[in-house]
Steps between C-alpha positions, in 0.01 A plus 500: 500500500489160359816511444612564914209237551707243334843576684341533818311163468807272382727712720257365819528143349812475415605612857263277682646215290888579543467531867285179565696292200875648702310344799424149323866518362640497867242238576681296232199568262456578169665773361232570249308756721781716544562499142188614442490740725812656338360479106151656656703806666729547164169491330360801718800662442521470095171611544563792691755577229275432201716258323360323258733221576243405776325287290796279415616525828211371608421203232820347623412500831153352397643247287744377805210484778344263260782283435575484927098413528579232254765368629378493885138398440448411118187541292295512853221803445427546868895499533600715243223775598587636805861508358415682139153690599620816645847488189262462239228747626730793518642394153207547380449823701813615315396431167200675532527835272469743771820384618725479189414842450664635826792281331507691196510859629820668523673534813815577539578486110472108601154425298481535098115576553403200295332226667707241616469149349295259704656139277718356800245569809189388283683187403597432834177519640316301227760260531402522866118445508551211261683340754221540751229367271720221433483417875131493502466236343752297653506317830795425631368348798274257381540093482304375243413124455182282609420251769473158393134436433494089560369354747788332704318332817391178551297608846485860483177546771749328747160331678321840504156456564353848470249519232653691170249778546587582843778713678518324845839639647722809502695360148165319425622136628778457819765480230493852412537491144205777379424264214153463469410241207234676343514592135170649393682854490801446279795653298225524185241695711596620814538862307109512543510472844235738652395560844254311627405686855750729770459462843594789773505304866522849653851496733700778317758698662290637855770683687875724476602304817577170283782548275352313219230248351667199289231300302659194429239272528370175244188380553396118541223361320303208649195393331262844401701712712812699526696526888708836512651721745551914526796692656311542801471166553116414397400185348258490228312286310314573146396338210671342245257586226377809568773654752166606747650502901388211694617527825790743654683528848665726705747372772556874575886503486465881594786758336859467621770714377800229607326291183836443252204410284132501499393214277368149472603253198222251522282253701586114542162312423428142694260236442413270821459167329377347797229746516107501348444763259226640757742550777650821618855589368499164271688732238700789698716815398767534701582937497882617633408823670802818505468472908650132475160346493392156338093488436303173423210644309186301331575467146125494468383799678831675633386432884783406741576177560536499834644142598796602366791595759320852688172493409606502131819722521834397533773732683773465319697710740543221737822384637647787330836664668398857449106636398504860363202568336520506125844348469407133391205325325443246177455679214483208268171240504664192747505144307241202608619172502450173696264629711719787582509857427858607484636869548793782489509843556638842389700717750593856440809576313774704640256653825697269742687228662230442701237324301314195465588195418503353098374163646292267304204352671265197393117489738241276463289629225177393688593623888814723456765283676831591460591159358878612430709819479846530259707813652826547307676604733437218724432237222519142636246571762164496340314334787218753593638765760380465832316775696754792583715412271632703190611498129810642366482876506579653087530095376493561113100490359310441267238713396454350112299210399571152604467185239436124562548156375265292698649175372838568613374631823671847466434898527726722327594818661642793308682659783636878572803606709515614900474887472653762540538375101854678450653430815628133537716494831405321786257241322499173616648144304091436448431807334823474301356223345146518473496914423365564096467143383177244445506237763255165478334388813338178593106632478506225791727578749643834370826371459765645290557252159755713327563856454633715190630790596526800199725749667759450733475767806234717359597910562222613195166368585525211281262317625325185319162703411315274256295177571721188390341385180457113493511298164620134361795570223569257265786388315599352194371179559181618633595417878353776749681638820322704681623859539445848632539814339615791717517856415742754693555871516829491366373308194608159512177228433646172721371193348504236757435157525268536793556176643816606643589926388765341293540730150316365165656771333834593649587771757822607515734682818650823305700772690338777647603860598632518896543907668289445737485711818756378730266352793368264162594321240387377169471140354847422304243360187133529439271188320409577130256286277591427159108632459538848598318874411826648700576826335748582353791686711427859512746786327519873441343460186211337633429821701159664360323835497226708241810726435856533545474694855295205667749237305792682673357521819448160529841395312643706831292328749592121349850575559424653810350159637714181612428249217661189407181363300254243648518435884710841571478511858301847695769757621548822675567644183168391305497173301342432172275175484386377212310333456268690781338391816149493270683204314538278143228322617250583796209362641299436192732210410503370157259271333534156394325278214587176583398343241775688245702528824573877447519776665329918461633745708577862548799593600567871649818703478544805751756576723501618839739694735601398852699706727505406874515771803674476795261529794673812602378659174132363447212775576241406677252259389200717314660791432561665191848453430415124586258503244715711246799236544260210461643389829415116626596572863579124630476563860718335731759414205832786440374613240200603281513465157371779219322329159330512198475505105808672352361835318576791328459832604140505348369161603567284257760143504859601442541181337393472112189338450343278418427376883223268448482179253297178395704222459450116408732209582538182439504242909647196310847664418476835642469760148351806542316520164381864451511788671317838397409815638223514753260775612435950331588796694095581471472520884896633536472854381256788476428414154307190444759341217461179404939428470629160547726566706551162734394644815509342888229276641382327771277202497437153327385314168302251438479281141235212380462255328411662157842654526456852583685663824311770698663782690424802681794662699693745336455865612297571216185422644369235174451114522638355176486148336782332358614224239683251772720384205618808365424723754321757287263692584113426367307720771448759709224670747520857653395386902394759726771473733805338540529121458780352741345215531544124305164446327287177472261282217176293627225414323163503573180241474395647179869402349593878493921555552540796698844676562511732822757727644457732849606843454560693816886681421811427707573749763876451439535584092231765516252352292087622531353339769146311483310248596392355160425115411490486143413189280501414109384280283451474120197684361161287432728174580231365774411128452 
């Protein structure tokens, strides 16, 4: 019985293997699979004929899957699993007693009786597992090195006047840099962390009809108290110290299903200095509301402030082309400056061609006067429109976090592209040149002072996600220029000299692929920054899976797909694009101590799939084959386009991990210094293992003065502290839901350093959704 187990078991592998690895062959695959498939079916038979010469059979075949892991992947364990699991399992199987027996009966005078020697297949699998403990404790993938720990500015506060224990802005000052200075909590004792108090505002998830919650938020801190926002667009205040509510409201956004996105990054805080401390709306919140709302609230009491534009509210839907409900709104906190309060907007990828505007708008912060308006698709003209007119309908956006340099006069805009995202005919010379780069304006007149653009016609989403991070770098003589620091998706970190977008460290045009669908066309070459987290090309052997089956399932899709490597256009056929839509780098930036003028980061590796649909062939909007194909329909354009994360069979990336890093570098002369493994599988699988695997995140960090970076993020749902100069890690927290969001230091009266992170899940990775504030500090360390 065992016996006809056995043959019918390898028999079933070895013919699911021969047929997919014949498959791969004509793909121009490896030939491995087929192989295998072949030794697993001569195995069932020698089986089936009870020769003892199995086992030697067998150990050779053993012996070469290990040396073709080897030589395609090296001593990588979660490479060489998936490739030697199921070999080794069932040559262990084979060695087991039961089975050597069935070997040494006679059968057809073949057998001698005696048990058949087990040397060959024992050595071959002990020579096997040492192997894969060998690759345990290797990584392969890792940079290891440290950040320079000297201080290299001569003016690293730049004229910042917030007070060290405050978090005034979105990236605590207008330059972005999530540096706070404090150092009470440092690389010696932040392990001790504890927290301090958790705070639930109360807006979780309320209803099927919206696709998601996103809680991306950082909270300011101003004085005793902390200025948030909730998916559902409420503002809240609470206190500092104790984390006990203060005042909330409700604009009532309502549900709406056409929502890409149901969230709300953060409030913009303003101080009237021309006001007394007794008047109403001396200090103010401004709240972006998801139905394209801008709200001047108290900062005191949370009451509307209602000189401001419509009886406190601010429709931001006006002058638009086209108004359907839920397409367009700011999901990022708008930037005060000059006694303006300046504003973008997100518009719904891929529903249509028919959608708002990406213009950039500066009111008067007191009365809500449109004061100027930046379109990009009509870009000289930034005299306020007059009544009846319109902005450019689909102008690229921005829906990501502005910065500022008050001294030069100038806002810096991290644009996106005009959507449909993956269909580039018919755009306009303005979009052409504005689409997916960081532009300056005059904070005056709105005026463009230079643009940078980071990808030539954009067909991948590649949009400029993260907030511009502004910092003086020096050189070797101790002169300062000042420069900003912009993450992408596809990797590259553009150090500017902000002045004038020219490249601090150098960019470079490189070829790209072309095959694009004949009404299209690519960009001959593509911009590349000698500081880059690019990955690597993707091959075969970088195809993933827990066991051989899932492997060669998703070695047959990745030949299946149109790929060329970074910037492989969308097709009829299915494209591969890596890396994916999600990005390098996303809307949690990187942070920036400008005083050692480096940089912590975390940079994310999954690909995606994009396969566009003739109109002819896309089923209807809602259905479930829409849903199934992952359809974005693009109204009004030819075609739709189908996309997503590239996965196996069961779920899982079909590209090896790891997919999510830390990583340091060095902003003088652009060297990455270390990068390691970020982020378990804890939250990943039905098991709660704690395996460092490197897994994908969303979200932000944030580092201090005492030299420790913070970061939530990864899909594991932990916030962890980190050495900023070796990137280890010294701590971790278990938070009680997901924490996509970048995290904050204050401290309070009492000279307490607190470290808080929101923790509400992201909608589009999966993670548990909440509605948790959570702050720590070190225990018993009250002044």
């Amino acid at each position: 019985m065992v016996n006809l187990l056995s043959v019918v078991v390898f028999a079933l592998i070895g013919a699911v293997l021969a047929a997919g690895g014949a498959w791969l062959i004509v793909l121009g695959g490896s030939w491995y699979y087929a192989i295998a498939g072949i030794a697993f079916l001569v195995t069932s038979w020698l089986l089936h004929r009870r020769k003892p010469l199995v086992l030697w059979f067998y150990a050779i075949f053993l012996i070469g899957t290990l040396i073709w892991a080897m030589w395609e992947v090296g001593l990588d364990w979660w490479q060489l699993a998936p490739r030697g699991g199921v070999p080794v399992l069932l040559g262990l199987w084979l060695l087991t007693p039961w089975v050597r027996r069935g070997l040494a009966s006679p059968s057809n005078g073949a057998a001698t009786g005696k048990v058949p020697s087990t040397i060959g297949l024992s050595m071959a699998v002990v020579i096997t597992i040492v192997a894969a403990v060998a690759s345990m404790v290797s990584d392969s993938t890792a940079i290891n090195g440290r950040l320079n720990d000297k201080v290299m500015a001569q003016n690293p506060d730049m004229g910042n006047k917030i007070p060290a224990g405050d978090w005034h802005q979105y990236g605590r000052t207008q330059y972005g840099q999530r540096y706070s200075p404090l150092d009470q909590i440092n690389v010696e004792n932040v392990a001790d962390l504890r927290e301090a108090w958790r705070y639930e505002t109360g807006d979780v998830r309320q209803s099927e009809d919206v696709p998601e919650t996103t809680y991306q938020v950082t909270p300011l801190k101003v004085g005793d108290t902390l200025y948030l926002c909730t998916p559902h667009s409420w503002a809240v205040a609470i206190d500092a110290k104790t984390g006990k509510e203060k005042w909330k409201f409700d604009p009532k956004v309502g549900m709406n299903s056409d929502r890409q996105h149901q969230t709300c990054r953060g409030v913009t805080y303003y101080a009237d200095q021309n006001a007394t401390a007794d008047d109403h709306c001396a200090e103010r919140v401004y709240l972006p509301t998801s139905d394209a709302r801008l709200i001047a609230l108290d900062a005191k009491d949370g009451s509307v402030c209602e000189s401001f534009a419509d009886n406190g509210t601010l429709h931001l839907e006006q002058n638009m082309p086209h108004k359907p409900s839920g397409y367009y709104y700011s999901t990022s906190p708008p930037v005060a400056v000059d006694g303006k309060i300046i504003i973008g907007g997100a518009v719904n990828d891929n529903y249509s061609t028919k959608e708002q505007s990406g213009v950039i708008r500066a009111f008067d912060i007191h009365t809500g006067e449109l004061l100027w308006n930046w379109d990009s698709g009509n870009p000289t003209e930034t005299e306020p429109l007059k009544e009846g007119e319109k902005y450019t309908t689909n102008s690229p956006n921005s829906w990501s976090v502005f910065s500022v340099d008050e001294e030069l006069g100038m806002v810096y805009i991290p644009l996106g592209n005009q959507v449909p995202d993956q269909l580039g005919m018919n755009r306009s010379e303005n979009v052409e040149k504005f689409s997916s780069s960081i532009v300056a304006l005059s904070v005056k007149t709105g005026q463009v002072q230079w643009v940078r653009q980071t990808v030539h016609h954009d067909l991948w989403d590649m949009d400029v996600p993260a907030q511009p991070v502004l910092i003086n770098i020096s050189d070797e003589m101790g002169n300062e220029t000042p420069a900003l620091v912009g993450p992408t998706k596809q990797g590259d970190i553009y150090v500017l000299d902000r002045r004038t977008g020219e490249p601090l460290i150098k960019v470079r045009e490189k070829a790209a692929p072309g095959g694009a669908i004949p009404e299209d066309h690519t960009a001959p070459t593509q911009p590349v920054s000698d500081l880059t987290f690019m990955p690597e090309k993707l091959t075969g052997h970088d195809m993933w899976g827990i066991t051989l089956f899932d492997q060669l399932a998703c070695r047959i899709a990745f030949h299946q797909l149109n790929y060329e490597g970074r910037y492989t256009p969308p097709s009829l056929q299915g494209s591969l694009i890596y890396p994916g839509n999600f990005g390098t780098f996303n809307w949690g930036s990187v942070a920036v101590d400008p005083k050692r003028q480096v940089m912590f980061g975390m940079p994310t590796y999954l690909a995606f799939t994009s396969k566009l649909i003739p109109r002819d062939e896309v089923p209807p909007q809602g259905s479930k084959k829409a849903s199934e194909m992952g359809i974005n329909q693009n109204e009004g354009a030819p075609y739709a386009v189908s996309m997503g994360p590239f996965l196996s069979p069961i779920g899982v990336p079909c590209q090896a991990p790891p997919w999510g890093y830390v990583a340091g570098a060095d902003l003088r002369d652009g060297k990455i210094a270390y990068k390691h493994k970020n982020g378990t599988v804890y939250d990943m699988t039905p098991l709660p293992l704690k395996i460092k695997l490197g897994v994908p995140g969303i979200g932000g960090p944030m580092i201090t003065g005492g030299g420790v970076a913070f970061l939530g993020a990864a899909v594991d749902d932990f916030f962890r502290a980190y050495d900023l100069t070796t990137g280890k890690q010294l701590w971790e927290a278990r938070l009680p839901a997901g924490g996509q969001s970048t995290p904050m230091t204050y401290t309070t009266d009492d000279g307490t350093q607190y470290v808080v992170i929101v923790a509400g899940g992201h909608g589009s990775i999966g993670t548990k959704p909440g509605d948790y504030v959570m702050a720590y500090k070190l225990p018993g360390n009250t002044k």
